[in-house]
DOBA-237700 format. One record per residue (C-alpha): residue number from 1; chain; x, y, z; residue in three letters. Coordinates in steps of 0.5 Angstrom, whole numbers, plus 2048, in hexadecimal, padded with zeros to 3 digits. Layout:
N
LUMMAR NUM A X Y Z ALA
...
! end
This chain:
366
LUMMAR 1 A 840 7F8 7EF UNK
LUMMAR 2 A 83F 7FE 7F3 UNK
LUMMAR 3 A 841 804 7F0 UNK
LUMMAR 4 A 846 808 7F4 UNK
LUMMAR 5 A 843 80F 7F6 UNK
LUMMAR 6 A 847 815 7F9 UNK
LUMMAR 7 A 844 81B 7FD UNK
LUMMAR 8 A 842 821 7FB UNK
LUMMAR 9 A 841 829 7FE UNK
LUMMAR 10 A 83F 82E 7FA UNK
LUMMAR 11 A 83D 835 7FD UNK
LUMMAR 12 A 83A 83B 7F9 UNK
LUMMAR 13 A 837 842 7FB UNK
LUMMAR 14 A 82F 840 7FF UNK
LUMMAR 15 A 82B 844 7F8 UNK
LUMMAR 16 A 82F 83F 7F4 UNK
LUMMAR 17 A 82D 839 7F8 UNK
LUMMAR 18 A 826 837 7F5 UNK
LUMMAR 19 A 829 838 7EE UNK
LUMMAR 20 A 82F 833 7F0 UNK
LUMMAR 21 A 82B 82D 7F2 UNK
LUMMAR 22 A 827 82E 7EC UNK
LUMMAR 23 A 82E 82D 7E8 UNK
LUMMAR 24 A 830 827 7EC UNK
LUMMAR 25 A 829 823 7EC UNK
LUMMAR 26 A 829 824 7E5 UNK
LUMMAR 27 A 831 821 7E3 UNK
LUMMAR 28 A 82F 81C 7E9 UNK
LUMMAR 29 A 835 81D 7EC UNK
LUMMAR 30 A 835 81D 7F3 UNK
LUMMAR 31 A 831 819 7F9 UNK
LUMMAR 32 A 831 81F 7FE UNK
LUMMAR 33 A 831 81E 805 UNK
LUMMAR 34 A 82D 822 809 UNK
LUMMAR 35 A 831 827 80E UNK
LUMMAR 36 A 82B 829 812 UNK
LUMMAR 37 A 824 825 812 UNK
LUMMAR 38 A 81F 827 80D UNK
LUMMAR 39 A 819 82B 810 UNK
LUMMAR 40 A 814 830 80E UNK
LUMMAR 41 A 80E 830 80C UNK
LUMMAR 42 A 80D 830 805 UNK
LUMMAR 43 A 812 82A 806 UNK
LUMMAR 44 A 80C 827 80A UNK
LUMMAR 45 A 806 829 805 UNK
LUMMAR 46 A 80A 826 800 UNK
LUMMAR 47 A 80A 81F 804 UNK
LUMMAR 48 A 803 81F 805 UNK
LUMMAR 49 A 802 820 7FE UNK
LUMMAR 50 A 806 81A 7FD UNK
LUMMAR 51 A 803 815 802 UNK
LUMMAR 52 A 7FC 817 7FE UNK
LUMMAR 53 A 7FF 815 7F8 UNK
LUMMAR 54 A 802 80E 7FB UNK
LUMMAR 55 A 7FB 80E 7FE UNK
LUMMAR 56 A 7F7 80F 7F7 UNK
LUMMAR 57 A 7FD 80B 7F3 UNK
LUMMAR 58 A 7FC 804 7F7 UNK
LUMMAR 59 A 7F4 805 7F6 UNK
LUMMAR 60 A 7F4 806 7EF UNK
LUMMAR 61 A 7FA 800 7EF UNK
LUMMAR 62 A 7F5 7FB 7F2 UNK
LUMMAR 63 A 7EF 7FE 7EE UNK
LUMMAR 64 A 7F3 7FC 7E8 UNK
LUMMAR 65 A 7F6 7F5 7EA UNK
LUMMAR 66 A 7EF 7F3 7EB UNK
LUMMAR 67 A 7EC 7F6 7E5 UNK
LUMMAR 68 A 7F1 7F2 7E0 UNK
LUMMAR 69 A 7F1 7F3 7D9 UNK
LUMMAR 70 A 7EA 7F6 7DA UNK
LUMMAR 71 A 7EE 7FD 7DB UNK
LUMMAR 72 A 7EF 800 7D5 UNK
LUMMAR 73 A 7EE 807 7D6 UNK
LUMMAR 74 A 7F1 80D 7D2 UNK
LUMMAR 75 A 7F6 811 7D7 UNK
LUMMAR 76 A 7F5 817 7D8 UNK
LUMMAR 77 A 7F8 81D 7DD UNK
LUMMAR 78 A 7F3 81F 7E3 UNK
LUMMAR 79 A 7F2 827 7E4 UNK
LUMMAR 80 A 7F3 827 7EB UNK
LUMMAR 81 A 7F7 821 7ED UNK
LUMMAR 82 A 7F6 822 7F4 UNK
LUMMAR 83 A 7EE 823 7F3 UNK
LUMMAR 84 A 7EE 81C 7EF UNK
LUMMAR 85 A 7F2 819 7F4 UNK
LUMMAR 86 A 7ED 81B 7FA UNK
LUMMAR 87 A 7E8 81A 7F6 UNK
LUMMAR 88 A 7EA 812 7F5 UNK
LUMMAR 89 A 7EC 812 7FC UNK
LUMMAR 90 A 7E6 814 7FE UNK
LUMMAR 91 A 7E2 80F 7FB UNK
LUMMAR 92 A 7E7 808 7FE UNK
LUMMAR 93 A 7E6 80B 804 UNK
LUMMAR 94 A 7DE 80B 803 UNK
LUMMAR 95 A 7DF 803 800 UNK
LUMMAR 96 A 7E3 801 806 UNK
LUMMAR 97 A 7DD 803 80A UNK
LUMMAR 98 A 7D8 800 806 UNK
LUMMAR 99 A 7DB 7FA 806 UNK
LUMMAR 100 A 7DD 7FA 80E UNK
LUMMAR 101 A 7D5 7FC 80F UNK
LUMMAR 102 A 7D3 7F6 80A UNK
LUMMAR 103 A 7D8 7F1 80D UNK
LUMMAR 104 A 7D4 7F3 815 UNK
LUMMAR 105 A 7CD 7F2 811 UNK
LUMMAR 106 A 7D0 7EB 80E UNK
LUMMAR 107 A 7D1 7E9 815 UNK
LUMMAR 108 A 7CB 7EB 818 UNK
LUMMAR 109 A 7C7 7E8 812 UNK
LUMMAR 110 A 7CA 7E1 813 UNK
LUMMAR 111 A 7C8 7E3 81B UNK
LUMMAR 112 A 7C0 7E5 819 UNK
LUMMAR 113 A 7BF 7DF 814 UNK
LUMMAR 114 A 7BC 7DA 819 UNK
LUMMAR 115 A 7B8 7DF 81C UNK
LUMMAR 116 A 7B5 7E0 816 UNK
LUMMAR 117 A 7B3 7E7 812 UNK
LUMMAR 118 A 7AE 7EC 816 UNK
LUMMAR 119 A 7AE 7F3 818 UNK
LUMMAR 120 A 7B1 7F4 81F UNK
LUMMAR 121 A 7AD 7FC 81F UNK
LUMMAR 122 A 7A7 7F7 820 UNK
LUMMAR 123 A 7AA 7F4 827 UNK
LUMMAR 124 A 7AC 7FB 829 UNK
LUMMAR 125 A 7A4 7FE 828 UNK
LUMMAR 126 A 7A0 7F7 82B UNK
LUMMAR 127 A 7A5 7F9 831 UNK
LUMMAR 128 A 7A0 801 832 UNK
LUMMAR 129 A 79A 7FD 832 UNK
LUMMAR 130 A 79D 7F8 837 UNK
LUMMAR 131 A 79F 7F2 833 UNK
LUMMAR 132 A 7A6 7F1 834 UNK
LUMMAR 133 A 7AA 7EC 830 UNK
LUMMAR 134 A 7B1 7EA 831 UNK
LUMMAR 135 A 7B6 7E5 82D UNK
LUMMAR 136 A 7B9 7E0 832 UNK
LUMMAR 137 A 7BE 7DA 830 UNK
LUMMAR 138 A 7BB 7D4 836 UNK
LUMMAR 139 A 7BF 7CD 836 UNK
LUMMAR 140 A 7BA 7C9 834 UNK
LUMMAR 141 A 7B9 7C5 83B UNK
LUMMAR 142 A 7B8 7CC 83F UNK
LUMMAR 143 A 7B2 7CE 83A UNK
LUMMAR 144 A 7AD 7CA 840 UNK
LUMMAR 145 A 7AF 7CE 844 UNK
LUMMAR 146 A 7AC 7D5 840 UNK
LUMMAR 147 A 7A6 7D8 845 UNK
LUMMAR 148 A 79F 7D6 841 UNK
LUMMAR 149 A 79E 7DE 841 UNK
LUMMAR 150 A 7A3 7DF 83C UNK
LUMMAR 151 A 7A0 7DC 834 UNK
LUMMAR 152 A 7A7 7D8 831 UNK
LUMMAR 153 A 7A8 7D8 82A UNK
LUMMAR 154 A 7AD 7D3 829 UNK
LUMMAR 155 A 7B1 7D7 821 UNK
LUMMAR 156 A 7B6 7D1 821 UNK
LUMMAR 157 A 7BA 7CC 825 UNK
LUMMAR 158 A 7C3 7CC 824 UNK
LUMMAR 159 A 7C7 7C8 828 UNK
LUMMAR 160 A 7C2 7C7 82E UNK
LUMMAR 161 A 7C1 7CF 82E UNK
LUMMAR 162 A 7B9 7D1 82C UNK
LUMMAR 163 A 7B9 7D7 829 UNK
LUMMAR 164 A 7B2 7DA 82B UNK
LUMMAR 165 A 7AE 7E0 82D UNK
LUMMAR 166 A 7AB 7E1 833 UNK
LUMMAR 167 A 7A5 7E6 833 UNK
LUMMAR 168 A 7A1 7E8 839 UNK
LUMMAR 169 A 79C 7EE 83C UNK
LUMMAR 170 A 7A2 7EF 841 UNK
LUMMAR 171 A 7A9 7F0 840 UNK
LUMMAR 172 A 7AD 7EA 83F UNK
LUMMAR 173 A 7B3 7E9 843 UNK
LUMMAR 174 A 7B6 7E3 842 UNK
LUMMAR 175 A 7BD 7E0 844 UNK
LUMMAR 176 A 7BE 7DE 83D UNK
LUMMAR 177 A 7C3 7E1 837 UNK
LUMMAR 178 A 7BF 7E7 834 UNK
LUMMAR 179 A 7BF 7E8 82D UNK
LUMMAR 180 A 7C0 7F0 82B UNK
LUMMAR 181 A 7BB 7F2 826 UNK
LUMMAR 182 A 7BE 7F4 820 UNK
LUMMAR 183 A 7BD 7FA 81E UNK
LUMMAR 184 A 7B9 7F8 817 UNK
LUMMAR 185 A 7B6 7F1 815 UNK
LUMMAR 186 A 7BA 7ED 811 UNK
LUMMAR 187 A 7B8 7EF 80A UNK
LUMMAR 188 A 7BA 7F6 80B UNK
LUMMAR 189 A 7C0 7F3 80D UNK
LUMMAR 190 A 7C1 7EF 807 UNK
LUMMAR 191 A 7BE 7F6 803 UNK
LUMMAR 192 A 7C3 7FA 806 UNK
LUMMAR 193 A 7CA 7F5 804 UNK
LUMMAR 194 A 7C7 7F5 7FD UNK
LUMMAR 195 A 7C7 7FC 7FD UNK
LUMMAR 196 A 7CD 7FE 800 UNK
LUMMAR 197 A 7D1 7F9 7FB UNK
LUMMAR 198 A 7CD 7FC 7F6 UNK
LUMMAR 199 A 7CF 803 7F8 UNK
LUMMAR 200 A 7D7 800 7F9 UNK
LUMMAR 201 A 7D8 7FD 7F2 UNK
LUMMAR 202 A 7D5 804 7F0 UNK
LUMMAR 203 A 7DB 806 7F4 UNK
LUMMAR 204 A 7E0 802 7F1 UNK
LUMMAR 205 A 7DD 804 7EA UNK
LUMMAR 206 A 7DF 80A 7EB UNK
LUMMAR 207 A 7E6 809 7ED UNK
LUMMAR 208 A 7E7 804 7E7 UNK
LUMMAR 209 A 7E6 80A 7E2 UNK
LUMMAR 210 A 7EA 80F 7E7 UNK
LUMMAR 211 A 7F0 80A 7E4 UNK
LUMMAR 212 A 7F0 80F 7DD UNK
LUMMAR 213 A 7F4 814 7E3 UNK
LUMMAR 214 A 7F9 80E 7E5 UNK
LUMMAR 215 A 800 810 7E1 UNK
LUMMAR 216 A 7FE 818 7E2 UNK
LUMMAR 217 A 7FE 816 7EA UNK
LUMMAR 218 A 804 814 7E9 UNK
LUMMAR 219 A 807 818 7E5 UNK
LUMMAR 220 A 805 81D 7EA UNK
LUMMAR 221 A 808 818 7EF UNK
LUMMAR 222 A 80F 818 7EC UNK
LUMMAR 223 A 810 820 7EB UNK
LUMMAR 224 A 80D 821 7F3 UNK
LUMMAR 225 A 813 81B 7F5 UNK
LUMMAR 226 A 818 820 7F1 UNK
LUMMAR 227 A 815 826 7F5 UNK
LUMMAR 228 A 816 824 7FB UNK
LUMMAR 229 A 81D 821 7FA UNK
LUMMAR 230 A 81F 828 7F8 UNK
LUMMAR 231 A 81B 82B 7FE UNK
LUMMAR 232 A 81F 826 802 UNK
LUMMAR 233 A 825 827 800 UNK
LUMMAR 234 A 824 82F 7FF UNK
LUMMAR 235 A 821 82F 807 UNK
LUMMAR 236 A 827 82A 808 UNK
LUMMAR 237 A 82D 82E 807 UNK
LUMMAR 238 A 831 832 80A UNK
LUMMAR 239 A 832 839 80A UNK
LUMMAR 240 A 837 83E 80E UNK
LUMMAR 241 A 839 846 80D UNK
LUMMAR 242 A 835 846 806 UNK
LUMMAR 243 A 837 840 804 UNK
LUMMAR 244 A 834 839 802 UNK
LUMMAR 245 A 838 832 802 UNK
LUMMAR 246 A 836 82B 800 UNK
LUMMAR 247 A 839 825 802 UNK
LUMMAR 248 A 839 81E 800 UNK
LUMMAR 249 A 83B 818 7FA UNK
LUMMAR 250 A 83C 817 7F3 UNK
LUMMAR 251 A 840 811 7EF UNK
LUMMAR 252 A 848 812 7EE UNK
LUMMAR 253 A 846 812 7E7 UNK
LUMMAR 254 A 842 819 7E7 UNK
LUMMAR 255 A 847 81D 7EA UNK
LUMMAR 256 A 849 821 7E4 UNK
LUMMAR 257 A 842 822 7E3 UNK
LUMMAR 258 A 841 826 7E9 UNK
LUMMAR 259 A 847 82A 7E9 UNK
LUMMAR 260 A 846 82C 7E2 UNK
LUMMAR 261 A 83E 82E 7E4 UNK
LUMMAR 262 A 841 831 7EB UNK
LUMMAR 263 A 846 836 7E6 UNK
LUMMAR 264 A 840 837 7E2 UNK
LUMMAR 265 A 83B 839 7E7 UNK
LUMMAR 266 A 840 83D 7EC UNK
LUMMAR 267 A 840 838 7F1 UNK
LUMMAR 268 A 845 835 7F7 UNK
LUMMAR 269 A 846 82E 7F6 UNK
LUMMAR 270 A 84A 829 7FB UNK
LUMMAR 271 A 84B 822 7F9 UNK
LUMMAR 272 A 84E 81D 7FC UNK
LUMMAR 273 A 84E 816 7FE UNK
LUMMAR 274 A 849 813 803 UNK
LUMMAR 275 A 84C 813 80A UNK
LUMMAR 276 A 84C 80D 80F UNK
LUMMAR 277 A 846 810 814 UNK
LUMMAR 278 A 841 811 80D UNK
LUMMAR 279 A 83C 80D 80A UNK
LUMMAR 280 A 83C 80D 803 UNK
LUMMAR 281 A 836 80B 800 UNK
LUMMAR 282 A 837 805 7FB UNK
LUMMAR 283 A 836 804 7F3 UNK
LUMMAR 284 A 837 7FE 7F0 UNK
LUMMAR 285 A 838 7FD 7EA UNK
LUMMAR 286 A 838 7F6 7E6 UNK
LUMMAR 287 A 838 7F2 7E0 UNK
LUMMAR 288 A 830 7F0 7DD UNK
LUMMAR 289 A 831 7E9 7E0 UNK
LUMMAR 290 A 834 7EB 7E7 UNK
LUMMAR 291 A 82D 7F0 7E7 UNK
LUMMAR 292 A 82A 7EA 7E7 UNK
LUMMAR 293 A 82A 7E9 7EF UNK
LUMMAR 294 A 827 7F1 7F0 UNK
LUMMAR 295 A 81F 7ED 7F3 UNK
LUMMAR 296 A 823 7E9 7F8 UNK
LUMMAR 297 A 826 7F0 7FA UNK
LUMMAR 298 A 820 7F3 7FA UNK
LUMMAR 299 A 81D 7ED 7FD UNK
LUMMAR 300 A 821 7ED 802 UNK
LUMMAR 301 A 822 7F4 803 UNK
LUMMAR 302 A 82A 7F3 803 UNK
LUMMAR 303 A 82E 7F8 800 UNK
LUMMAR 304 A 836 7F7 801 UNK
LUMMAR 305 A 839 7FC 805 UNK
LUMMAR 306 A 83E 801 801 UNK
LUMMAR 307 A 845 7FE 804 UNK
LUMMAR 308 A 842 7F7 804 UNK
LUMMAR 309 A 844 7F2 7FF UNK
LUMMAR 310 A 83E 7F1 7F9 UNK
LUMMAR 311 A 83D 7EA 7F8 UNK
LUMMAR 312 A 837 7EB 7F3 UNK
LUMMAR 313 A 83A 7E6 7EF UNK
LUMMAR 314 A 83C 7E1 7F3 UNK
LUMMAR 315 A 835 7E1 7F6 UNK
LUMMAR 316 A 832 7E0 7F0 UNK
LUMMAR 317 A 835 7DB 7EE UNK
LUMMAR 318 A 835 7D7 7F3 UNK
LUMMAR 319 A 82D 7D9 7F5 UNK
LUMMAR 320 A 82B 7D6 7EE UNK
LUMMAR 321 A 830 7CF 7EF UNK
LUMMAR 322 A 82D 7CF 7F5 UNK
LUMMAR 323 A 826 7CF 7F3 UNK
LUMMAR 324 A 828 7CA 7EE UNK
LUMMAR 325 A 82A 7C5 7F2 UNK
LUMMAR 326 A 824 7C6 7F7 UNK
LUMMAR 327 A 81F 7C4 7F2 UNK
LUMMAR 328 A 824 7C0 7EF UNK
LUMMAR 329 A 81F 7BE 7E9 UNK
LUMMAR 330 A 81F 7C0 7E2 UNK
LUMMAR 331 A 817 7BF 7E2 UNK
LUMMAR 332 A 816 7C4 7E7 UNK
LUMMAR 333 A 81B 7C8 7E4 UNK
LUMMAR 334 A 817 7C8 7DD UNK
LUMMAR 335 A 811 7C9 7E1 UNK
LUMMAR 336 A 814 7D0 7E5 UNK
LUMMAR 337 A 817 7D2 7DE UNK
LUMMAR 338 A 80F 7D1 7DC UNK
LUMMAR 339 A 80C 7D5 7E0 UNK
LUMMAR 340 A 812 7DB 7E1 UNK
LUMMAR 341 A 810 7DC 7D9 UNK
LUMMAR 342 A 808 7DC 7DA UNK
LUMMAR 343 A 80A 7E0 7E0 UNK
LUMMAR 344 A 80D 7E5 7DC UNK
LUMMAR 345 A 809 7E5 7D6 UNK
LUMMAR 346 A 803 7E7 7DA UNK
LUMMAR 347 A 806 7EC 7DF UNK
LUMMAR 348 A 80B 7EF 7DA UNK
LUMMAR 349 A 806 7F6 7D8 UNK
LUMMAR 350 A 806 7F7 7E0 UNK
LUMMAR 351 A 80C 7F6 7E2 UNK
LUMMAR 352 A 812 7FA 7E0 UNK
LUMMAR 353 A 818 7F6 7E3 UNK
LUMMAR 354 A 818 7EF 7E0 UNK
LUMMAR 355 A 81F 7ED 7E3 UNK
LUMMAR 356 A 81B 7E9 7E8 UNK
LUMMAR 357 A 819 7E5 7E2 UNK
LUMMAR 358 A 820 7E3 7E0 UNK
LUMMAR 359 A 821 7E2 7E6 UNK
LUMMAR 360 A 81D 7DC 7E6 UNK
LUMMAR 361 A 81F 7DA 7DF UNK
LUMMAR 362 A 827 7D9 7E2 UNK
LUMMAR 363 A 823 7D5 7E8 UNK
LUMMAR 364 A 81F 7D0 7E4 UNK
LUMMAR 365 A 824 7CF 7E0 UNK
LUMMAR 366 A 82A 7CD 7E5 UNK
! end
């Protein structure tokens, strides 16, 4: 069901405001609405901070799901948060181009294997002594046509295409495709990958062990959210003759609460009833069972309005019989039942909200 709220104004000189929000966010009584749009630029430090530590989570979170159970590493707060963030940044950063840089020398390696390994910078020094060689793709009916002074080393043949050297005591020019020379021969090539997939997996080692900060990481994370949500609401209000004023949405059920912190803490407190121009927000709260419906609603991305009618229970029963009847085979019911429960006892350490598996548990059973 979605639990009625009422809208609160609570006023208090401006020195008393920080000390105010405090109060408030910590009894969890109100849902503020901003009077004006928060700005400024510790607000904007502390965003940045915030997308670093997004940054580093998703890292580290992908490191951990391919590592698996071989992670077991002691936790441990970092230093400098900020300084071990960067640092582990800073070395993704550094595999995303070794292994971009690897993926264009793959390619070139696939090219070069029919041409064999030899050294280009050989090529480059027969042309300062007036021996010049240049790589050609000739269609196999056109190679009677080459001119007897230029020597024809035939590589391979793919697809009626020769691939051939020309080599002469001139300069060639020839009305065929020309093969660039790369610019190391194809051992080095071959070298170099190896290197820098040797020098990318070091990477990734060094990133694994920087998986003992992932709880401190965001730990850190969780207090700079509850400080930028101050700051929000803090830059967010209102002010007026040395005055501050909040303004937002609590549960019907708090009010007596809020008045007894207004009289304790000297404030001006108005509370009323949502008008028909407000947009409350909505809080639903429901019996376990009807819980079981949270997924699809995330999954979804649906959430009923606050004068909307909630249908969560309806919804769920009729979600789950209709499940039933589309497979429609107690077979097929037991072999979903089967995986939920191989599912949830593989991934039960790593995620915290189970509802989805009991979700499935109601499916497979109807």
């Amino acid at each position: 069901m979605i639990v009625a709220m009422k809208k609160v104004a609570v006023i208090m000189e401006s020195k008393d405001a920080p000390s105010a929000i405090h109060a408030l966010r910590s009894e969890g009584l109100l849902h503020v609405e901003h009077a004006q749009p928060p700005k400024g630029k510790d607000l904007s430090l502390l965003h940045d901070d915030a997308a670093l530590l997004n940054q580093v989570s998703e890292i580290l979170s992908e490191t951990k799901n391919l590592a698996g159970s071989r992670v077991l590493l002691e936790q441990k707060s970092p230093a400098d948060w900020k300084a071990t963030a960067l640092h582990i940044i800073d070395l993704q950063k550094r595999i995303d181009r070794l292994l971009e840089y690897s993926r264009e020398l793959s390619k070139k390696i696939g090219d070069w294997q029919l041409w064999g390994d030899f050294d280009p910078e050989i090529i480059r020094e027969l042309a300062g002594k007036s021996v010049y060689v240049k790589l050609f793709a000739v269609p196999l009916k056109e190679l009677n046509n080459i001119p007897d002074s230029v020597v024809v080393e035939k590589v391979t043949v793919k697809k009626g295409i020769v691939y051939c050297a020309f080599v002469s005591r001139s300069k060639i020019e020839a009305p065929y495709k020309e093969i660039e020379l790369p610019k190391m021969s194809l051992g080095k090539m071959k070298e170099r990958l190896n290197e820098d997939m040797r020098v990318a997996d070091s990477l990734k080692e060094e990133i694994r062990r920087g998986l003992c900060y992932w709880q401190g990481l965001l730990e850190a994370k969780k207090n700079l959210d509850k400080e930028i949500e101050f700051l929000e609401v803090l830059n967010g209000r209102g002010e007026s003759f040395g005055f501050t004023f909040l303004a937002g949405y609590a549960p019907s059920e708090t009010e007596q609460a809020l008045i007894s912190l207004a009289k304790k803490e000297k404030w001006a407190i108005l509370i009323t009833d949502p008008a028909e121009e407000d947009n409350p927000p909505t809080l639903m709260r429901n019996p376990k069972w009807v819980n079981l419906i949270t997924p699809v609603y995330k999954l979804m991305e649906v959430v009923p309005g606050y004068r909307e009618l909630d249908v969560s229970p309806i919804f769920l029963l009729f979600l789950a019989l209709f499940f039933g009847m589309i497979i429609g085979d107690a077979g097929y019911g037991a072999v979903y039942f089967t995986l939920t429960f191989l599912a949830k006892r593989k991934l039960a350490g790593k995620v915290k909200d189970k509802t989805v598996f009991f979700l499935f548990y109601l499916f497979s059973s109807c």
